[in-house]
N, C-alpha and C positions, 0 to 999 in steps of 0.2 A: 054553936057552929062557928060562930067567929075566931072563936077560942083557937079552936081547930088549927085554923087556917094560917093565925096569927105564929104559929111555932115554927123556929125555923125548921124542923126536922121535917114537920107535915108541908111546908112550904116547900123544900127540896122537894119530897116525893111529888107532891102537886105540879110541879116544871118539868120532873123528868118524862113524867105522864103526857105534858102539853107536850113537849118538844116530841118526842114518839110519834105524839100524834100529829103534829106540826109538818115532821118530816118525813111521814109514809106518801103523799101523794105528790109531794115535789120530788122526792127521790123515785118514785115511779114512772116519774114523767120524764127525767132524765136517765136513767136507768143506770143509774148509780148511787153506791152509800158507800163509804168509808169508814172504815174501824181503828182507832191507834192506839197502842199503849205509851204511855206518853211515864218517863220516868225523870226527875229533876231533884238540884239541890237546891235552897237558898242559898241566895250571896253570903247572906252574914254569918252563913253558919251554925244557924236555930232547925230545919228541920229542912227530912227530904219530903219528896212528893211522889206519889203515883196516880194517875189519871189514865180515864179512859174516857176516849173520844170518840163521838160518832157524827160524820158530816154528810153533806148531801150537797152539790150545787144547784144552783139556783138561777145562774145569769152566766151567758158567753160573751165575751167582748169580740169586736171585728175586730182586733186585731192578730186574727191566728194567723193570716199571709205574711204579716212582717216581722213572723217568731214572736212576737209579744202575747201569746193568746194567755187570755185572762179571764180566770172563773169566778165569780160570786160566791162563795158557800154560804151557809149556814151552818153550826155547830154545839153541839150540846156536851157538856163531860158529866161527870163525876168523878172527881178523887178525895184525895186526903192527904194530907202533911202532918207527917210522923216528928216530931218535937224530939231533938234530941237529951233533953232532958229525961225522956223514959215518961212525962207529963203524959198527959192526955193529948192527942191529935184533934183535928178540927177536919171535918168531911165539909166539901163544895159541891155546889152542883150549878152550872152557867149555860147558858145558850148568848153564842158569840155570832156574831159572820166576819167575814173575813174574805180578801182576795187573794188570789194564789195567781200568780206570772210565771211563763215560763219563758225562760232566758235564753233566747238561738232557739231559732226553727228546729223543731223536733229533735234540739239536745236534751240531754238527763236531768239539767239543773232545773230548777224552780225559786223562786222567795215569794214568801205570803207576808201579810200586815193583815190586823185585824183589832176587832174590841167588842168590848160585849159587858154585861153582868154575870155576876156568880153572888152567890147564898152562903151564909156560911152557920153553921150549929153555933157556935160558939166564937164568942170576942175575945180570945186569949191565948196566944200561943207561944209557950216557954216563956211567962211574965210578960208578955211585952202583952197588949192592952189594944187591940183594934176598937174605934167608935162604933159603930154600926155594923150589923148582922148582911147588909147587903152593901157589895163592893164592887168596884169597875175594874176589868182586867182589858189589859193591850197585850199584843205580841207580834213579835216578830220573827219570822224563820227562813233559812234557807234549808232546801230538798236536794234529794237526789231518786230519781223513779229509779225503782230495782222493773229489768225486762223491757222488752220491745213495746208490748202491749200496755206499759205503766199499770200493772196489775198493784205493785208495792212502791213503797215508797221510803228513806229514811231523813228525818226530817229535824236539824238540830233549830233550838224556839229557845227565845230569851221574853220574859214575860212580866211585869207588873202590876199586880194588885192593889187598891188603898180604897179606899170611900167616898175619894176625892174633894178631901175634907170640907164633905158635906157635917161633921160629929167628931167631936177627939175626943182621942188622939188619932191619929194616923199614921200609925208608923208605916206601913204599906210594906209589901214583900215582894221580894224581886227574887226569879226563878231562873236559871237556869237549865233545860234539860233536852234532851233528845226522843223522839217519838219514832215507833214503826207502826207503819199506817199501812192497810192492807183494803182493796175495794172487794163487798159480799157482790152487788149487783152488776 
């Protein structure tokens, strides 16, 4: 059973499962979930990325009267970075939180910061050599809500990954990409 658990593929599924389950009765409670397709390059020029994100908050900060209002989320993906080598890709799967600000009283902008873990199948992407199967990811973004209601959102995110050399090597990857984020609840 150990075996099991110990692989990262089963260990992905294993998180995607908790986080689901994690975030049905906080996103209940607040009556919101969030869905983004999240599309990026590397900086260096080894491989793009596609993710898909699904968030929920969690925490309101008092400062909505002075246009600062700020939400808590919590956040789960899945994606994968396509190696332009034609190599094999590497599929992640992470549960982040993160805060989201919005900038001026009920203007369009927003910036989040965030950090979290992600998982990863494999330690190798186009030669280059990750230490460990589990990594720490940051990001940072500026938003802009599509509509009155902040139904959508588009969201450009610069992001880093490494192991935080807890294991080498660490070369870490630094992401680039833009998200459109859409709320089901």
């Amino acid at each position: 059973m150990m075996y099991w658990i110990t692989r990262p593929r089963h260990l992905l599924r294993l998180m995607i499962f908790g986080l689901l389950f994690a975030l049905t009765p906080t996103a209940l409670a607040d009556t919101e979930i969030r869905a983004g397709l999240e599309l990026g390059r590397e900086w260096n020029g080894r491989a793009n990325l596609v993710r898909i994100n699904v968030a929920a908050p969690i925490w309101r900060t008092l400062f909505a009267d002075q246009g600062l209002a700020t939400r808590l989320h919590v956040e789960g993906s899945v994606g994968r970075y396509f190696a332009d080598s034609g190599g094999s890709g590497i599929w992640e799967g992470g549960l982040r939180g993160y805060a989201r600000t919005d900038l001026g009283h009920e203007g369009p902008f927003f910036a989040e910061l965030g950090t979290g873990l992600i998982v990863i199948d494999k330690r190798r992407l186009d030669g280059n050599a990750w230490g460990s199967g589990l990594q720490f990811r940051s990001h940072a973004g500026l938003g802009f809500w599509l509509g009155e209601t902040r139904t959508g959102a588009i969201i450009a995110r610069i992001s880093h990954s490494s192991n935080g050399s807890r294991e080498k090597p660490n070369p870490g990857i630094d992401v680039a990409s833009l998200m459109i984020e859409w709320r089901f609840l």
